[in-house]
N, C-alpha and C positions, 0 to 999 in steps of 0.2 A: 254702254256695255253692262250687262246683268252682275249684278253678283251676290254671294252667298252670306257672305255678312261684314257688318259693321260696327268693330270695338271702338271707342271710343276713350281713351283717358287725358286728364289735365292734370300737372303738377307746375307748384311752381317755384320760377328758379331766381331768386333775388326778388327784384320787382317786375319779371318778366311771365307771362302765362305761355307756357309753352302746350301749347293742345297737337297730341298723335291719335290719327289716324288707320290704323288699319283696315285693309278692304282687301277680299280673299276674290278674284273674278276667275271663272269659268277656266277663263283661258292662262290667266298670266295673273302672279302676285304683284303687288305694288305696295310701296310703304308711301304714302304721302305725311312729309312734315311739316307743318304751317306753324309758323314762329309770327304771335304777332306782336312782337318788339319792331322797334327801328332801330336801323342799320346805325352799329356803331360808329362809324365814318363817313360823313357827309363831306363832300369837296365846297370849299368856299366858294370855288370858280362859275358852280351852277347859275345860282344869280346872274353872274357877269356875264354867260352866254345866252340867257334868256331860254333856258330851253327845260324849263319845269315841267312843261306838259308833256313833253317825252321821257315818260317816268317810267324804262324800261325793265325795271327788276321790282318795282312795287314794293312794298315790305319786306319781301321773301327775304331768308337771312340764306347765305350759302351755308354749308357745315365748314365747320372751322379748318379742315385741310385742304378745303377747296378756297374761302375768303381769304386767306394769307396770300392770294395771286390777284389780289384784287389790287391794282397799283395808287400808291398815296403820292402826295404831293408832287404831284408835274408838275410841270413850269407852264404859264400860259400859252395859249399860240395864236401866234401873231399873223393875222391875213390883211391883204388891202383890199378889205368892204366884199371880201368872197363869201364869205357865213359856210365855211367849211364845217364848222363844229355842230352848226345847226343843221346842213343839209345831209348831214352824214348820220345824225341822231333822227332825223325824219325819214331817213328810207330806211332805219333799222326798225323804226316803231310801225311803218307800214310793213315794210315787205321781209324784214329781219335777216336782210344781205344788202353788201354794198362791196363795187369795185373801186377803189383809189390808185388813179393813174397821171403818174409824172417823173417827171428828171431825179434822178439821185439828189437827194440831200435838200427838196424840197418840206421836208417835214411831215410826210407820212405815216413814220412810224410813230412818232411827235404825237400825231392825233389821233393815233387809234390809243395810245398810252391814255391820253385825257380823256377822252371819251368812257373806256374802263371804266376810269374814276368817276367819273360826273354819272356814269351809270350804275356806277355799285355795281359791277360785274367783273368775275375773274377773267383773266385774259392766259388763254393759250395760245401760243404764240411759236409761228412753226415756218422755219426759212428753207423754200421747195429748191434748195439745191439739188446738183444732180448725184450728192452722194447720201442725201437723206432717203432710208431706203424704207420699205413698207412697213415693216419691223418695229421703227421705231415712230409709224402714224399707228399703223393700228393696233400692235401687240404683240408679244408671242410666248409661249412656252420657254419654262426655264427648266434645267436641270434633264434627265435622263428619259421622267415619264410626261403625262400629261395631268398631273394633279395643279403644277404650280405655273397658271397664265398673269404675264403681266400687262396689264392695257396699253395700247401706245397714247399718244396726245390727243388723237380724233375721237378713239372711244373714250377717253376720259368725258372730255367735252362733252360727247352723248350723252352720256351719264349723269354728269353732274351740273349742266350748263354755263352759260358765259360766253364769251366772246371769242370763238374761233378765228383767228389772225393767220392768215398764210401771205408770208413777205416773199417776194420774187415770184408770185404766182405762174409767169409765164416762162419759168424755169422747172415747171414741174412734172413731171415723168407720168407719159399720156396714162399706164395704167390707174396710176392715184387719181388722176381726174377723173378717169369713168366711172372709176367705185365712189368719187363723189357725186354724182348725179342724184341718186335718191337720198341723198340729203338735203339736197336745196329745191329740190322740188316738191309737187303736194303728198311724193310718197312718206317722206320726213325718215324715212330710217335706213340705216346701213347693215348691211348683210357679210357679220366675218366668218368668210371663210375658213380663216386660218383657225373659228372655232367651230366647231361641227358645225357650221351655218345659221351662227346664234345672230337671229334679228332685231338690233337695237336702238331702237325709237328715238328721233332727236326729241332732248330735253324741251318742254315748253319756254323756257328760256334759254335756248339754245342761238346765239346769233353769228353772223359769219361776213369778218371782211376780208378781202383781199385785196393785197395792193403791187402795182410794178410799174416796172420801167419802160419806157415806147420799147416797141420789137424792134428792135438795132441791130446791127452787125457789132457794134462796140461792147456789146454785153453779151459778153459770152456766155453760149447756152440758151439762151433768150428764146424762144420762138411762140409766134400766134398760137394764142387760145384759140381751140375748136367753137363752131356757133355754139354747137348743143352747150356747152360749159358758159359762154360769156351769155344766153340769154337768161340765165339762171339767177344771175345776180343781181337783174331788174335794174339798179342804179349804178351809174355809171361817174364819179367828180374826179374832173380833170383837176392837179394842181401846178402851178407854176412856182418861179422863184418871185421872191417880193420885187426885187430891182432886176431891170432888164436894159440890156442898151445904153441910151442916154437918160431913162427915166428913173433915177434913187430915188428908192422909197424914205419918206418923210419915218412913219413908222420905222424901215428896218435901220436906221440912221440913228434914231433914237434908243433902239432896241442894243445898239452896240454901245452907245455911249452911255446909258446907262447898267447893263450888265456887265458892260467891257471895262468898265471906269478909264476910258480917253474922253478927251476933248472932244468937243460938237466937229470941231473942225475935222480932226483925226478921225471920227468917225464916218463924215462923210465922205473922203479920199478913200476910206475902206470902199465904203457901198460903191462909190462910181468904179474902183477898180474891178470889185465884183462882180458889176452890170455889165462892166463889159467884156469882160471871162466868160459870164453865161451868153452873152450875148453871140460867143463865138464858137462858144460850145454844141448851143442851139442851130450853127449853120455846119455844125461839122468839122468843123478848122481846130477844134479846140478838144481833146480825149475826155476832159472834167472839167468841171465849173466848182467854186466853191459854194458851202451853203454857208449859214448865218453862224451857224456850230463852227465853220472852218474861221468866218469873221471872227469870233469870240476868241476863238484860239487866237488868231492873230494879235486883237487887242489886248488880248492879257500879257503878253511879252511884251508889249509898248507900254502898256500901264508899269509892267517890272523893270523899267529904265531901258529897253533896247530902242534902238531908232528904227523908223519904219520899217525900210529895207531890210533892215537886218532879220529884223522880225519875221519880215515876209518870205526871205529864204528858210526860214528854219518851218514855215507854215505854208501859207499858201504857193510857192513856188517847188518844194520839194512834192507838195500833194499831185500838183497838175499832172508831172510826169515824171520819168524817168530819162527820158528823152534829152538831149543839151540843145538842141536848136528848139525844140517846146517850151523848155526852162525859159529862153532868152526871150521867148515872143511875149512870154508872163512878165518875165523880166519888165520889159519895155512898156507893155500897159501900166505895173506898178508906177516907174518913173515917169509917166505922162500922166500921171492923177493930180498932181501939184497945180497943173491949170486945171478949171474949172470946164475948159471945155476937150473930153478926151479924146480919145483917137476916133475918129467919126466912125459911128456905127456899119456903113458902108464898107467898111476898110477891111477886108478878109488878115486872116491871123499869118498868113504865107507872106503879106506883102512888107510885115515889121520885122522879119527876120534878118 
């Protein structure tokens, strides 16, 4: 695009050369700011995921009301040999959208948090309930006239870039889908309405995940993405729970015993009880499965002197349900974790009642 001129100034601020920008074009002003310092916070974890060459934010420094949403210190995350972290930072660096789809409390939101970090990008982060209303994605007028607009979450993002996170995507109210279309497509910008028709260009760092639960009956509100919307997002990673059935994972057994502070053993009576709650959950017999989050809870009331059981009611049996013949069927897998071999996988969750 043409334009009319080019100031140029450098000052500098500590040991850092901060060089602005200005460019007047034809059509539309732009301030471009190029910081070429390095990002004050670099995540340790980078290394550990091997994923350097997907160096999605380059130098670029966010403005500092925008980098306070940049998230610090996650906790690792733990997959069995899936390369979640790495496939999910490969299709932002190719196609800069990705869909994340799996069971409640698989770790999702887990990885979009690390990823943030290991990206050096803020994360907006927006749950498409069905009372999240337009207003507060895209913006609106405050007070009496129209001097004073506030941005919602989506034009923030426009604006300022980073990682747009929409959690429960397939709960979300068909209008907001279709005014996202020309953001994830080659159009890149969104058209608000709600401001005289101001058309606003997604940021060159602008990237977008979404993530949800299978389309269930169990999840209220839930219904299929449109094609037009689900081809948009190009990549698609399924995730699971680490333990399933009869197979405890080595990994998440480890992961309770030493975040949980129990014993190896106590640990693994968690996992196989857990494997096979998901395992029954995954046939439908079962309203919830616990995640690894629900394991920890469990183990830190064991670790604080409760006995398993006990523990387990105040955690994993009060979560499953509501329900008292639900309670007992949980009940009954807990107390069958003591043998090594549990309730056969086989065994529907109606038949231990």
């Amino acid at each position: 695009m043409d334009y009319s001129g080019n100031n140029t100034k450098s000052k500098i601020l500590g040991n850092n050369k901060v060089t602005t920008r200005l460019r007047t074009f034809s059509q539309q002003s732009k301030i471009t700011i190029q910081m070429s310092r390095l990002r004050s916070y670099e995540s340790p974890l980078v290394k550990k995921y091997g994923v350097e060459k997907y160096d999605l934010a380059g130098n670029y420094v966010f403005p500092e009301n925008v980098s306070e949403l940049i998230p610090k210190n996650t906790p690792e995350y733990v997959d069995k040999g899936e390369n979640y972290v790495e496939r999910i930072m490969r299709a932002m660096h190719h196609f800069k959208q990705a869909a994340l789809i799996g069971p409640s409390g698989t770790g999702k939101t887990h990885i979009v948090y690390l990823i943030a970090e290991l990206s050096g990008l803020p994360l907006w982060e927006i749950n498409c309930g069905l009372q999240t209303s337009s207003f507060d994605l895209f913006g609106r007028y405050i007070g009496l006239g129209r001097e004073n607009w506030i941005d919602g979450q989506i034009v923030s993002w426009c604006r300022n870039g980073g990682i747009l996170y929409l959690d429960e995507a397939n709960m979300m109210k068909q209008d907001v889908a279709t005014r996202l279309n020309p953001l994830l497509d080659t159009r890149g910008h969104i058209v608000l309405n709600e401001k005289d028709n101001e058309i606003i260009p997604r940021h060159p760092l602008g990237f977008v995940i979404i993530s949800m639960n299978p389309f269930s009956v169990e999840f209220a509100g839930t219904k299929p993405l449109n094609a037009a919307f689900r081809r948009r997002l190009s990549v698609w990673v399924n995730f699971d729970y680490l333990s399933v059935g009869s197979k405890p994972s080595e990994n998440e057994v480890d992961l309770i015993h030493e975040k949980g502070k129990v014993s190896k053993e106590i640990a693994l009576q968690m996992v196989r009880v857990a494997a096979q709650l998901r395992a029954n959950y995954k046939k439908g017999d079962l309203p919830y499965a616990p995640s690894v989050g629900d394991l920890m809870n469990w183990a830190t009331l064991v670790a604080d002197g409760l006995d398993v059981q006990r523990a387990a009611e105040e955690t994993i049996v009060s979560i499953a349900s509501d329900d008292m013949a639900t309670q007992e069927v949980v009940r009954r897998i807990i107390r069958s974790s003591g043998n090594p071999t549990l309730v056969p996988e086989s065994q529907d969750a109606e038949s231990l009642v």
